[in-house]
ZADO-1210 file (C-alpha; in nm, 4 decimals, padded with zeros to 6 digits):
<atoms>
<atom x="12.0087" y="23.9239" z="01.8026" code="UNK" pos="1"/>
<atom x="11.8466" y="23.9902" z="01.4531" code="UNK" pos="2"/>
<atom x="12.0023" y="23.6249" z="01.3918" code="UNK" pos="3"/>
<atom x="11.7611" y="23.4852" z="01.6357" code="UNK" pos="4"/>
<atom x="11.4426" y="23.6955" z="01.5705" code="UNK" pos="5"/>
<atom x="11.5066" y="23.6110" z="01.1872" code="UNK" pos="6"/>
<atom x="11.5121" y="23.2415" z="01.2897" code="UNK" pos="7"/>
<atom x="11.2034" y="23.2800" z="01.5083" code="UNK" pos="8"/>
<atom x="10.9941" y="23.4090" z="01.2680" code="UNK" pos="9"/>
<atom x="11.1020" y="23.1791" z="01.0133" code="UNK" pos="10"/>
<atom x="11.0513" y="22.8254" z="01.1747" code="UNK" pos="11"/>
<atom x="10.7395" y="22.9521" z="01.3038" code="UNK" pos="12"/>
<atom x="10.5497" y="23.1033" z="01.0856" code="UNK" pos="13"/>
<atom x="10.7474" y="23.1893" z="00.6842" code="UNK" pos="14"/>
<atom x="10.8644" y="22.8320" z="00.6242" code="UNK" pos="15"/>
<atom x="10.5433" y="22.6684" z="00.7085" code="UNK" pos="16"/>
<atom x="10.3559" y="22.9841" z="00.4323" code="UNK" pos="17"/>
<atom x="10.6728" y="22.8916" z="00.2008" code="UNK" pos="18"/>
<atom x="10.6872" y="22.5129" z="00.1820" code="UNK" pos="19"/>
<atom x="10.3066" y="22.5540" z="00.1462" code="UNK" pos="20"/>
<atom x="10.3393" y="22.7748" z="-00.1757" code="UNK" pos="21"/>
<atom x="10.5902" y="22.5453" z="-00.3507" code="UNK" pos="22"/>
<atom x="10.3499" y="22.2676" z="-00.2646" code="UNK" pos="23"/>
<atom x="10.0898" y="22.4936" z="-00.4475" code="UNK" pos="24"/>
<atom x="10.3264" y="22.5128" z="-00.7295" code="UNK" pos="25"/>
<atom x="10.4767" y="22.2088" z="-00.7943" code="UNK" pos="26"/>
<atom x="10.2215" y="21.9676" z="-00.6998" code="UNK" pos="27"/>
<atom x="10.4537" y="21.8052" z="-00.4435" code="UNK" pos="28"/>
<atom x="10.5470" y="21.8229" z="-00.0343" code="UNK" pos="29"/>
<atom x="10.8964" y="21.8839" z="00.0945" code="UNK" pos="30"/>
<atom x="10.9662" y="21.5412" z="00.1906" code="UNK" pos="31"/>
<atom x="10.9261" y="21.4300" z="-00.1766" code="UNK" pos="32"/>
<atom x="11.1219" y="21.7191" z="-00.3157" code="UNK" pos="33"/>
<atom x="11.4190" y="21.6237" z="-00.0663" code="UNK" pos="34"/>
<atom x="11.4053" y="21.2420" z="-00.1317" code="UNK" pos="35"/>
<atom x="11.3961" y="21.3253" z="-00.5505" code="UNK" pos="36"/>
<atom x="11.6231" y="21.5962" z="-00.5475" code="UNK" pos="37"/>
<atom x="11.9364" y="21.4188" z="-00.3453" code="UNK" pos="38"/>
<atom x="12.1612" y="21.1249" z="-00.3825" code="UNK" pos="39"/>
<atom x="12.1236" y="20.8553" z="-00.1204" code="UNK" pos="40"/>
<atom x="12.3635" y="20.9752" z="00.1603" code="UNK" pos="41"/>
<atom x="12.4007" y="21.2543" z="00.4748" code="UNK" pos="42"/>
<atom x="12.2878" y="21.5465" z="00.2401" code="UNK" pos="43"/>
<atom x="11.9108" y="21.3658" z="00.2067" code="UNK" pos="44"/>
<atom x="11.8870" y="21.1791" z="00.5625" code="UNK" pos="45"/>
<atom x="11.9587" y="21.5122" z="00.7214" code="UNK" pos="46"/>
<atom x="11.7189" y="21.7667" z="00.5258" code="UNK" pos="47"/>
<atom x="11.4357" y="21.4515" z="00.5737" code="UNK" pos="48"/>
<atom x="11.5010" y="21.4417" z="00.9708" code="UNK" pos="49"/>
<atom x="11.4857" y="21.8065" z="00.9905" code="UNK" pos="50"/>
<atom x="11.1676" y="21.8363" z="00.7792" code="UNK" pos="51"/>
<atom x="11.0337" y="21.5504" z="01.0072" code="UNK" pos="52"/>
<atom x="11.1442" y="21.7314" z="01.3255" code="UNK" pos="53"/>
<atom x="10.9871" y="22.0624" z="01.2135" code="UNK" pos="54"/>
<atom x="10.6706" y="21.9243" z="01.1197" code="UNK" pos="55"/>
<atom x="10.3322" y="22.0372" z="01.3121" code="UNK" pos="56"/>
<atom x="10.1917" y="21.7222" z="01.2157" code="UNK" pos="57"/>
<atom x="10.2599" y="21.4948" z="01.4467" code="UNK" pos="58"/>
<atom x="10.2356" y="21.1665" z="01.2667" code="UNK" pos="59"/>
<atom x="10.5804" y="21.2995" z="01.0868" code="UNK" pos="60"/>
<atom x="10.7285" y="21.3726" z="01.4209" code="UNK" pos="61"/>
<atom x="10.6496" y="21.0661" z="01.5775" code="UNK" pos="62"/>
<atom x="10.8362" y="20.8973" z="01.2754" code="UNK" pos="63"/>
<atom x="11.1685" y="20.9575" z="01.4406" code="UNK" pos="64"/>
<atom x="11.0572" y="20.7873" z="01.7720" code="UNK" pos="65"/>
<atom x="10.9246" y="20.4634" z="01.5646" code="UNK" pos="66"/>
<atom x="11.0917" y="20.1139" z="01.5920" code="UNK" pos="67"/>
<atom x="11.2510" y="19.9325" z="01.2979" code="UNK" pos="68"/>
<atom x="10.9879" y="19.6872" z="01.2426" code="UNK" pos="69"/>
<atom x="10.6718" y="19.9516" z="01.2328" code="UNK" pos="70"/>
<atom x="10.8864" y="20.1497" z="00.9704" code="UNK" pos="71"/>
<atom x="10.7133" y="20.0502" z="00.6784" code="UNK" pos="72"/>
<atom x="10.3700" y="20.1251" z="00.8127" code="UNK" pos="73"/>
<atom x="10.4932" y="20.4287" z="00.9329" code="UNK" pos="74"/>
<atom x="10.5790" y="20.5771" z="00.5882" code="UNK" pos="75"/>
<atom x="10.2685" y="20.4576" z="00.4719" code="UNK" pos="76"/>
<atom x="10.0512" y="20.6634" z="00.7348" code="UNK" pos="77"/>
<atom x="10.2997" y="20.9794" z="00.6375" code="UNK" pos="78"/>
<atom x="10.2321" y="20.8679" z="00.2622" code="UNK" pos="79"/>
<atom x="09.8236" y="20.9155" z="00.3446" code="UNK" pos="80"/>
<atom x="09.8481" y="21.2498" z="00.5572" code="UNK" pos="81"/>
<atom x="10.0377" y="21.4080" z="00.2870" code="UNK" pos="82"/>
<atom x="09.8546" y="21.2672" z="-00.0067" code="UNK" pos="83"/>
<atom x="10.1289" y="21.1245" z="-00.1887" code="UNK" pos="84"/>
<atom x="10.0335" y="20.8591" z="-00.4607" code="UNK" pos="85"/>
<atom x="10.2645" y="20.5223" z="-00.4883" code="UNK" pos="86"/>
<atom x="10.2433" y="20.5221" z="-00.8693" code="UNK" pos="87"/>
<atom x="10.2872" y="20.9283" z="-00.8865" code="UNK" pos="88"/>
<atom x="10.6040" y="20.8764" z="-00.6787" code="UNK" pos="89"/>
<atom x="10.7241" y="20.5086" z="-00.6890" code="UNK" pos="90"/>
<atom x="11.0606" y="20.5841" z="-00.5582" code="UNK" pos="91"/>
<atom x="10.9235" y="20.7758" z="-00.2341" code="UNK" pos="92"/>
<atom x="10.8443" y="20.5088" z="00.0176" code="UNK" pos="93"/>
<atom x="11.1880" y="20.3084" z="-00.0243" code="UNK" pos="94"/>
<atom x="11.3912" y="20.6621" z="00.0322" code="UNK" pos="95"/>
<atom x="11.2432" y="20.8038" z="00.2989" code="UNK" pos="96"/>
<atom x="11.2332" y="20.4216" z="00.4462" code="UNK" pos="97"/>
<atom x="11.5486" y="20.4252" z="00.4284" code="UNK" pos="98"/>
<atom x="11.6267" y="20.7671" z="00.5906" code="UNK" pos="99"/>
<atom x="11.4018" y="20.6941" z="00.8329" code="UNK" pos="100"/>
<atom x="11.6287" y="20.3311" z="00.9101" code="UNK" pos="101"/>
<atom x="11.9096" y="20.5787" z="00.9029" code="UNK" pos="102"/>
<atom x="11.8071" y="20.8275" z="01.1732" code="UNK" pos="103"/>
<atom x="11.6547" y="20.6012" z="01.4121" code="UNK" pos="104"/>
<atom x="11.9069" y="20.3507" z="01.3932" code="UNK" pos="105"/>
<atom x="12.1854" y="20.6155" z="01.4655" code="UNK" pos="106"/>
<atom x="11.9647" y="20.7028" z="01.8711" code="UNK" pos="107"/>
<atom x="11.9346" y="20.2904" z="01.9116" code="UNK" pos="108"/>
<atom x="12.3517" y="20.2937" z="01.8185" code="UNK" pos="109"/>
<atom x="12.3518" y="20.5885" z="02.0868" code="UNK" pos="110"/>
<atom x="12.1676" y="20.3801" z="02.3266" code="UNK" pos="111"/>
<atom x="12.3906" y="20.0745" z="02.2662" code="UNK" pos="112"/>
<atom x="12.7428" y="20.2523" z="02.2946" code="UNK" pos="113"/>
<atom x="12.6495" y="20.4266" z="02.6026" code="UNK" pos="114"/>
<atom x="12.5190" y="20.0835" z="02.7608" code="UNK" pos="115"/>
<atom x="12.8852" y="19.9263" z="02.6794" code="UNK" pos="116"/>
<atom x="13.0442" y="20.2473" z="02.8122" code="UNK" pos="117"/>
<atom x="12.8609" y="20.1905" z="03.1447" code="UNK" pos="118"/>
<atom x="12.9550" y="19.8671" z="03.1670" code="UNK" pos="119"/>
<atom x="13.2432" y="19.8524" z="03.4582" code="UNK" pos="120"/>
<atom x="13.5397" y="19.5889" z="03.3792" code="UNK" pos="121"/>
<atom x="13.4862" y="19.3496" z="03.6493" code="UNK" pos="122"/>
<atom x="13.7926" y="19.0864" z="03.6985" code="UNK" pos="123"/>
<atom x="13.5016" y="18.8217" z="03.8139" code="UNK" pos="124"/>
<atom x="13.3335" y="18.8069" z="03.4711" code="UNK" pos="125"/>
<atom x="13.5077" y="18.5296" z="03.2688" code="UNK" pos="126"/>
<atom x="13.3747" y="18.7263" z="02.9849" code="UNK" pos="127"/>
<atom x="13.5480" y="19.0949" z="03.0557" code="UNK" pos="128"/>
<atom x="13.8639" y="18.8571" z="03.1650" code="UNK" pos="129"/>
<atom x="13.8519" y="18.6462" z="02.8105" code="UNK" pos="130"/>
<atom x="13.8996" y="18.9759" z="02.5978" code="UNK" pos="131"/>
<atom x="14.1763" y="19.1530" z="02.8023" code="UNK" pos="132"/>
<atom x="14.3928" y="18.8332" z="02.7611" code="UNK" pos="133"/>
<atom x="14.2747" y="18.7622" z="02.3816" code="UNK" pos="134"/>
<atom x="14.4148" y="19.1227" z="02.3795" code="UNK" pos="135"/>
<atom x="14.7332" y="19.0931" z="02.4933" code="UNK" pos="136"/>
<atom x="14.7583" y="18.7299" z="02.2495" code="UNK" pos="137"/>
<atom x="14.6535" y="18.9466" z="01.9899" code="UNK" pos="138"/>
<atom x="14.9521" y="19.2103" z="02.0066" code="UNK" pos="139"/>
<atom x="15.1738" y="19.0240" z="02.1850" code="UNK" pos="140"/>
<atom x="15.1601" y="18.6649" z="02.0210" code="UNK" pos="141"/>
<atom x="15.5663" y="18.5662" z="02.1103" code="UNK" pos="142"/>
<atom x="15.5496" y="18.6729" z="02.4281" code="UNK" pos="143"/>
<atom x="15.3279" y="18.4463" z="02.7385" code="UNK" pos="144"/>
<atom x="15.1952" y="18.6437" z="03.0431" code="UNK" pos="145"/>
<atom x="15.4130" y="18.6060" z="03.3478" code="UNK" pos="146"/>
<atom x="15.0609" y="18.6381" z="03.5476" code="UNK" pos="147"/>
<atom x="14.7432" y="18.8445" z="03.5244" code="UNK" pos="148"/>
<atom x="14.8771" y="19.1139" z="03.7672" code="UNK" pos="149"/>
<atom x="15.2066" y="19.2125" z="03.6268" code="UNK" pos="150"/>
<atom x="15.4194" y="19.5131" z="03.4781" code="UNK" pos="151"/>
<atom x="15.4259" y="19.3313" z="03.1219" code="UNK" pos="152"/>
<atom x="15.0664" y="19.5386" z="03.0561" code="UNK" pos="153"/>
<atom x="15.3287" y="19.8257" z="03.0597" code="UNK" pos="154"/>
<atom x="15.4646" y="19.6459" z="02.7113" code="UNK" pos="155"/>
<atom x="15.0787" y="19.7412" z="02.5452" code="UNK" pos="156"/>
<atom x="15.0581" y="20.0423" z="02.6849" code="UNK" pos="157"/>
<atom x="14.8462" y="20.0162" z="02.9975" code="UNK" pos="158"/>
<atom x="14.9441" y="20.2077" z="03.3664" code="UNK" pos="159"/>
<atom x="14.9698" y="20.0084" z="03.6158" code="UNK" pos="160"/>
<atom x="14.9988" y="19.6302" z="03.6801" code="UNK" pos="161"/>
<atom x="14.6380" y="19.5479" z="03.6371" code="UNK" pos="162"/>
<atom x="14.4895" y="19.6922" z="03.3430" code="UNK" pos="163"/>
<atom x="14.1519" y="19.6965" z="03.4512" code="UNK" pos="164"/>
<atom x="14.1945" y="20.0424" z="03.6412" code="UNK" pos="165"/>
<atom x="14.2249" y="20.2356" z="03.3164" code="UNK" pos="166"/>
<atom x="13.8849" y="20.1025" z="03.1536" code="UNK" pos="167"/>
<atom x="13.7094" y="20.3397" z="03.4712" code="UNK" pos="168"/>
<atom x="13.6415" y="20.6070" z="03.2191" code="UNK" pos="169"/>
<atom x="13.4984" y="20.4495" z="02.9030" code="UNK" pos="170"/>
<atom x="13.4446" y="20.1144" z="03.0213" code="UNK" pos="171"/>
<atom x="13.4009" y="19.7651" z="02.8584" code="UNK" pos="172"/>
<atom x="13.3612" y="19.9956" z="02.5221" code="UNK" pos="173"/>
<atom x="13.7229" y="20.0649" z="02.5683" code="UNK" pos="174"/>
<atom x="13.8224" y="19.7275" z="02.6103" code="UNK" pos="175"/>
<atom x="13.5813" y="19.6223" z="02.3241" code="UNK" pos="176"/>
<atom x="13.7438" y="19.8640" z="02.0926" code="UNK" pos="177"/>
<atom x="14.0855" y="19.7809" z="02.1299" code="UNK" pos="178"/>
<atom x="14.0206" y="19.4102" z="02.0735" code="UNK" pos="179"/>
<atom x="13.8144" y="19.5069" z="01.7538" code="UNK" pos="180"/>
<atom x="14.1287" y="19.6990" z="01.6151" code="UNK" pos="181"/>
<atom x="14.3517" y="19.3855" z="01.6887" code="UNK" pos="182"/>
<atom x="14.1354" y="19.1272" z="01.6086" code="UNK" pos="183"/>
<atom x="14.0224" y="19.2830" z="01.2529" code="UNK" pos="184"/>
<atom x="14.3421" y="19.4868" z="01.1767" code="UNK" pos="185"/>
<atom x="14.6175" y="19.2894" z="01.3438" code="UNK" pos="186"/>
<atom x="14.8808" y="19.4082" z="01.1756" code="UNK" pos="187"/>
<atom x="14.7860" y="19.7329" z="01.1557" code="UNK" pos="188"/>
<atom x="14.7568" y="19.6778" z="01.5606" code="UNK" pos="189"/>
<atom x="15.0767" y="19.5324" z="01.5768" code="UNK" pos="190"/>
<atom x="15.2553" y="19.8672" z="01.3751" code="UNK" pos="191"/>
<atom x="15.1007" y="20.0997" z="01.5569" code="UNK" pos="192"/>
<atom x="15.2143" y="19.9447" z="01.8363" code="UNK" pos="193"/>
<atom x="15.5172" y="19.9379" z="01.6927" code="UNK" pos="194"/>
<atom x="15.5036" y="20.3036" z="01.6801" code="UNK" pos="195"/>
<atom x="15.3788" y="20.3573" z="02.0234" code="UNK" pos="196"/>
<atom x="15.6934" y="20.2118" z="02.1758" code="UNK" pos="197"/>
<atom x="15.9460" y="20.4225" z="01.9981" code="UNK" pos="198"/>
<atom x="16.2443" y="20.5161" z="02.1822" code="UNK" pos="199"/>
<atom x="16.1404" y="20.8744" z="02.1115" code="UNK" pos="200"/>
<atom x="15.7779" y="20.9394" z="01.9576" code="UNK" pos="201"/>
<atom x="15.6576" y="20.6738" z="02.1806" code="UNK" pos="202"/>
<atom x="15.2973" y="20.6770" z="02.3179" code="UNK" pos="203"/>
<atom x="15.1420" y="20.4549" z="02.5688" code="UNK" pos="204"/>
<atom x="14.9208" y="20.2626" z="02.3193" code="UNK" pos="205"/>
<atom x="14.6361" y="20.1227" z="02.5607" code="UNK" pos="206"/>
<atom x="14.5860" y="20.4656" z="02.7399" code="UNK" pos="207"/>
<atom x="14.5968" y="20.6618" z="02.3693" code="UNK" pos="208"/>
<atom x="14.3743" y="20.3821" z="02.2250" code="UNK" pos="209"/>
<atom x="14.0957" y="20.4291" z="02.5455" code="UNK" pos="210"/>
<atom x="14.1676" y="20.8107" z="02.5087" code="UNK" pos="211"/>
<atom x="14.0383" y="20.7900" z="02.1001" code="UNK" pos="212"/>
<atom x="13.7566" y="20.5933" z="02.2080" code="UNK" pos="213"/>
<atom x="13.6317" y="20.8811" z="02.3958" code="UNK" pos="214"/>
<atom x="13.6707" y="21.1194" z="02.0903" code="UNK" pos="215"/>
<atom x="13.4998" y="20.8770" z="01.9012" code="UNK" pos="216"/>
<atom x="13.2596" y="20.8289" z="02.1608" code="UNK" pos="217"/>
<atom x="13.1631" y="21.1962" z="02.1693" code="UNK" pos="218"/>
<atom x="13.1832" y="21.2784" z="01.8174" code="UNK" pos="219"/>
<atom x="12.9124" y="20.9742" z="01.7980" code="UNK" pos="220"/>
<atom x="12.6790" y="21.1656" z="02.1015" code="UNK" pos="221"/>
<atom x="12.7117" y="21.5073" z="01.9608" code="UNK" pos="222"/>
<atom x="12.5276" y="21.3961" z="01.6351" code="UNK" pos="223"/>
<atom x="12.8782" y="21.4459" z="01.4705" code="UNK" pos="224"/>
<atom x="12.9350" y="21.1380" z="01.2970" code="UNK" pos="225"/>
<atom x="12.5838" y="21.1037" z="01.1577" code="UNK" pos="226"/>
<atom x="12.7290" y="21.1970" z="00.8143" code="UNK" pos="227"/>
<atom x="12.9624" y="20.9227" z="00.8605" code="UNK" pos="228"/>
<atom x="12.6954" y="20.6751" z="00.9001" code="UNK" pos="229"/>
<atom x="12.4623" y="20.8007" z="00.6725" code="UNK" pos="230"/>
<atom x="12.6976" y="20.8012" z="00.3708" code="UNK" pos="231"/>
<atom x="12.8241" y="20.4900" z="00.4810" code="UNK" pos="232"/>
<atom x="12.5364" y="20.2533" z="00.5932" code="UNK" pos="233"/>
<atom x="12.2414" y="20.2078" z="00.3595" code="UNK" pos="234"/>
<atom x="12.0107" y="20.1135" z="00.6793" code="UNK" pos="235"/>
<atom x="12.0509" y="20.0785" z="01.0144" code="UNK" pos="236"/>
<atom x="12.3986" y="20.1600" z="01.1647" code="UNK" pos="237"/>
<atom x="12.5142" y="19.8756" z="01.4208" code="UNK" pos="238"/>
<atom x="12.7784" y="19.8816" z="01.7084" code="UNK" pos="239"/>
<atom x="13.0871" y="19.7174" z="01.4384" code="UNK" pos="240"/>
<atom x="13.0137" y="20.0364" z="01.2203" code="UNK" pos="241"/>
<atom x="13.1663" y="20.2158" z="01.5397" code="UNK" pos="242"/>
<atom x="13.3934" y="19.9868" z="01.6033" code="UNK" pos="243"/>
<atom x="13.5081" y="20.0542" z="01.2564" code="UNK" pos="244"/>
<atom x="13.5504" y="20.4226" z="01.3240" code="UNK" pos="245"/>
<atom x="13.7199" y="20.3647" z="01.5980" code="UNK" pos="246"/>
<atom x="13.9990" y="20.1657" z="01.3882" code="UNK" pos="247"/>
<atom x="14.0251" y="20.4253" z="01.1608" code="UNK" pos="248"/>
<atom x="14.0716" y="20.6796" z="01.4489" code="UNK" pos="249"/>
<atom x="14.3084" y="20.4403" z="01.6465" code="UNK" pos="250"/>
<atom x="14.5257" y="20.4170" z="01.2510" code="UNK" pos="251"/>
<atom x="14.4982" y="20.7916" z="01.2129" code="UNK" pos="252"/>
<atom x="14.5687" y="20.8906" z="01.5105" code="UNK" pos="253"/>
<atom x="14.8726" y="20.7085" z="01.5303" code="UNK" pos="254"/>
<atom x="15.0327" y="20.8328" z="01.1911" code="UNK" pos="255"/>
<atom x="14.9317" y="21.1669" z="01.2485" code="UNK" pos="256"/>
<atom x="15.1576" y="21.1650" z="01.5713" code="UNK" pos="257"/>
<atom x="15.4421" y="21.0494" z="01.4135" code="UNK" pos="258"/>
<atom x="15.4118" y="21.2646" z="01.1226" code="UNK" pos="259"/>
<atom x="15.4083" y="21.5841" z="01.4205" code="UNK" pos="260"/>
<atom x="15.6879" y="21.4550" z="01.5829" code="UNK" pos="261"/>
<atom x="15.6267" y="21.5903" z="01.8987" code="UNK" pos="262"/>
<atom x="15.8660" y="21.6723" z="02.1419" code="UNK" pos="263"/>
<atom x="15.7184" y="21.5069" z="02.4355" code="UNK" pos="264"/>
<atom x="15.4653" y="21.2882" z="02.5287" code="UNK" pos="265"/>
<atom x="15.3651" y="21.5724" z="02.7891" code="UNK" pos="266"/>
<atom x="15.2323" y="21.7442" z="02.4757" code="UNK" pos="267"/>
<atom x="14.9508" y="21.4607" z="02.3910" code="UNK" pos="268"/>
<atom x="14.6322" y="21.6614" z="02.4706" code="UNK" pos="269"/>
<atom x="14.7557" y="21.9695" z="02.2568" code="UNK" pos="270"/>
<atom x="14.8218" y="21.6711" z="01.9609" code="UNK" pos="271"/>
<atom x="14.5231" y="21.5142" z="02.0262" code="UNK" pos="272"/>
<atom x="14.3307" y="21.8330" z="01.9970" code="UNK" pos="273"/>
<atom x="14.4203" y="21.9050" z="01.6929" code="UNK" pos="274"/>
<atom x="14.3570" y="21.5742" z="01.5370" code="UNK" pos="275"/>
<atom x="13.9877" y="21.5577" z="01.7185" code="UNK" pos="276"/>
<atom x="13.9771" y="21.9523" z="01.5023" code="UNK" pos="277"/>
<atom x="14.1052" y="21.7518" z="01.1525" code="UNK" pos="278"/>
<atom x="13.8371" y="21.4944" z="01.2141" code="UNK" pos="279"/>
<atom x="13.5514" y="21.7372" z="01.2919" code="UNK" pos="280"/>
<atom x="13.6365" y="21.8997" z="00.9700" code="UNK" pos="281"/>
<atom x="13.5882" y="21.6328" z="00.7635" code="UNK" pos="282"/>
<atom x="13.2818" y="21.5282" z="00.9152" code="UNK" pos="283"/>
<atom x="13.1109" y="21.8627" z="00.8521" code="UNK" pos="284"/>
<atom x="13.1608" y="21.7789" z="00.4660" code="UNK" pos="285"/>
<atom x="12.8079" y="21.6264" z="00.3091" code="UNK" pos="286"/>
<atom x="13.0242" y="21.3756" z="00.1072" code="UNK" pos="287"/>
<atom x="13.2316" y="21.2303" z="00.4034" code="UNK" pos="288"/>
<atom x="13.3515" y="20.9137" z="00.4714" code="UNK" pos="289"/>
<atom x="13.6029" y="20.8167" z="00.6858" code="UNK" pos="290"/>
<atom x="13.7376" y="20.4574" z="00.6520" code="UNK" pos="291"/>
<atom x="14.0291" y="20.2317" z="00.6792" code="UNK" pos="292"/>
<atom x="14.0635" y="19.9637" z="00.3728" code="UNK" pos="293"/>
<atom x="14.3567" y="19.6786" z="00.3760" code="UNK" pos="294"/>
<atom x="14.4018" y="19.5275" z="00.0096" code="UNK" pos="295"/>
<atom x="14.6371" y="19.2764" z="-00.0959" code="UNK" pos="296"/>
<atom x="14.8454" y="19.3226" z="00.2247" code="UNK" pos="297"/>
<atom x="14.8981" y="19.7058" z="00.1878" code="UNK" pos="298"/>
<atom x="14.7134" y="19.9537" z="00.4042" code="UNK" pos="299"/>
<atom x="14.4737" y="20.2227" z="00.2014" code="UNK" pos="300"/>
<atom x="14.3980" y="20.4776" z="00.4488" code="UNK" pos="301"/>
<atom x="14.1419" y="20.7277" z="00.3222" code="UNK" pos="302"/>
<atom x="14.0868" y="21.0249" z="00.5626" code="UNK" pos="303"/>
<atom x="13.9361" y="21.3081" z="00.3223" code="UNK" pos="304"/>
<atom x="13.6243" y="21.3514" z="00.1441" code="UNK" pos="305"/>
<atom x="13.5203" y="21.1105" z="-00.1314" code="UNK" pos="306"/>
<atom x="13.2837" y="21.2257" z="-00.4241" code="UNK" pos="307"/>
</atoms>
């Protein structure tokens, strides 16, 4: 209760009295002291989009609405209603530019996830039909397709005899992200594959791999991976920086398992739990990035926090 009345009083009334005395005392606003005093990354984006948010001026408020291409004259408007000189503070308008790229880019990748997650997997587009089969060529390239409605899907994973019955819950973004994996980490894809159909830690790799594209998908809605992004992209993060993610959960996820050793596959959502409660951890750390790297043929998984 005193938690809340302490918070209260200070968003409304002491931190507007406070940032106004350090102005008084140092010559400078809080946006400048947060783009001077941090390293390019989550630490700075964050304290600039909450100083933005909190602002009663609503030209700084309105900066987190703005589109891409009026970015630049929006800084320049919040440069003139808080008096801040170009040659006092040359580095100024390219950081908070790029914060600014940063936050609104990470609603418009929001925007764009959720429209491929809406999407329903319709057998009549050629399109949806084109990636489910470059799909199965991906993982299974030895092996031809007795038909499109068959129990071979079973060999990758899926349910039932057509596979397009398990995209009903994330849609094409499921489909979209298992492709990705395959097409950009094949054989990485093909391993964890591998994996999935071991005669005793085996998994049903389709189902798991839709399954982590909801974690990643929520993670991405609950504001959760915006350290990811913001330590990671250096301007506007796009749909293949999720895709990305998703590899690196769809890697993780998979050598975590067989590290567990589970007992049964009846024990995935108590697994999967506490992998969703590793990666939430590590995205709570400033310095975060999550990432999976292939050099010279060898697989560098990173999945801690780099300085």
């Amino acid at each position: 209760m005193l938690g809340c009345i302490w918070q209260y009083l200070y968003t409304s009334f002491l931190r507007y009295w406070l940032k106004w005395l350090i102005r008084q005392a140092t010559g400078i606003c809080e946006l400048q002291r947060i783009c001077s005093g941090n390293k390019p990354g989550a630490t700075r984006t964050i304290k600039a989009e909450y100083s933005l948010r909190s602002s009663k001026t609503k030209a700084l408020r309105a900066a987190l609405e703005t589109n891409n291409d009026k970015l630049e004259d929006c800084v320049k408007q919040i440069m003139k209603v808080k008096s801040i000189k170009a040659q006092k503070d040359p580095l100024f308008q390219e950081s908070l530019h790029i914060c600014l790229l940063q936050i609104t880019g990470h609603g418009s990748l929001c925007v764009s996830v959720e429209d491929l997650r809406k999407q329903v997997f319709s057998s009549e587009s050629q399109e949806h039909e084109a990636k489910l089969l470059k799909l199965w060529d991906l993982l299974m390239p030895a092996v031809k397709l007795e038909s499109r409605i068959t129990k071979q899907w079973g060999d990758i994973g899926f349910q039932g005899d057509d596979p397009k019955t398990d995209f009903r819950g994330m849609g094409l973004l499921g489909l979209i992200n298992l492709v990705f994996f395959s097409e950009n980490y094949t054989e990485e894809a093909r391993q964890v594959l591998s994996h999935a159909n071991h005669p005793k830690l085996g998994y049903s790799y389709a189902i798991v791999g839709i399954n982590l594209t909801e974690m990643a998908y929520s993670l991405l809605m609950s504001g959760a991976l915006k350290p990811q992004f913001y330590n990671t992209v250096q301007g506007t993060p796009e749909l293949h920086h999720f895709h990305q993610l998703y590899c690196y959960l769809a890697y993780e996820f998979d050598r975590f398992w067989m590290a567990e050793e589970p007992e049964s596959i009846m024990q995935f959502n108590q697994y999967r739990e506490k992998f969703h409660n590793v990666v939430k951890t590590h995205l709570q750390e400033p310095d975060v990035t999550l990432k999976l790297t292939v050099r010279s043929g060898k697989n560098l998984t990173i999945f801690k926090n780099c300085p």
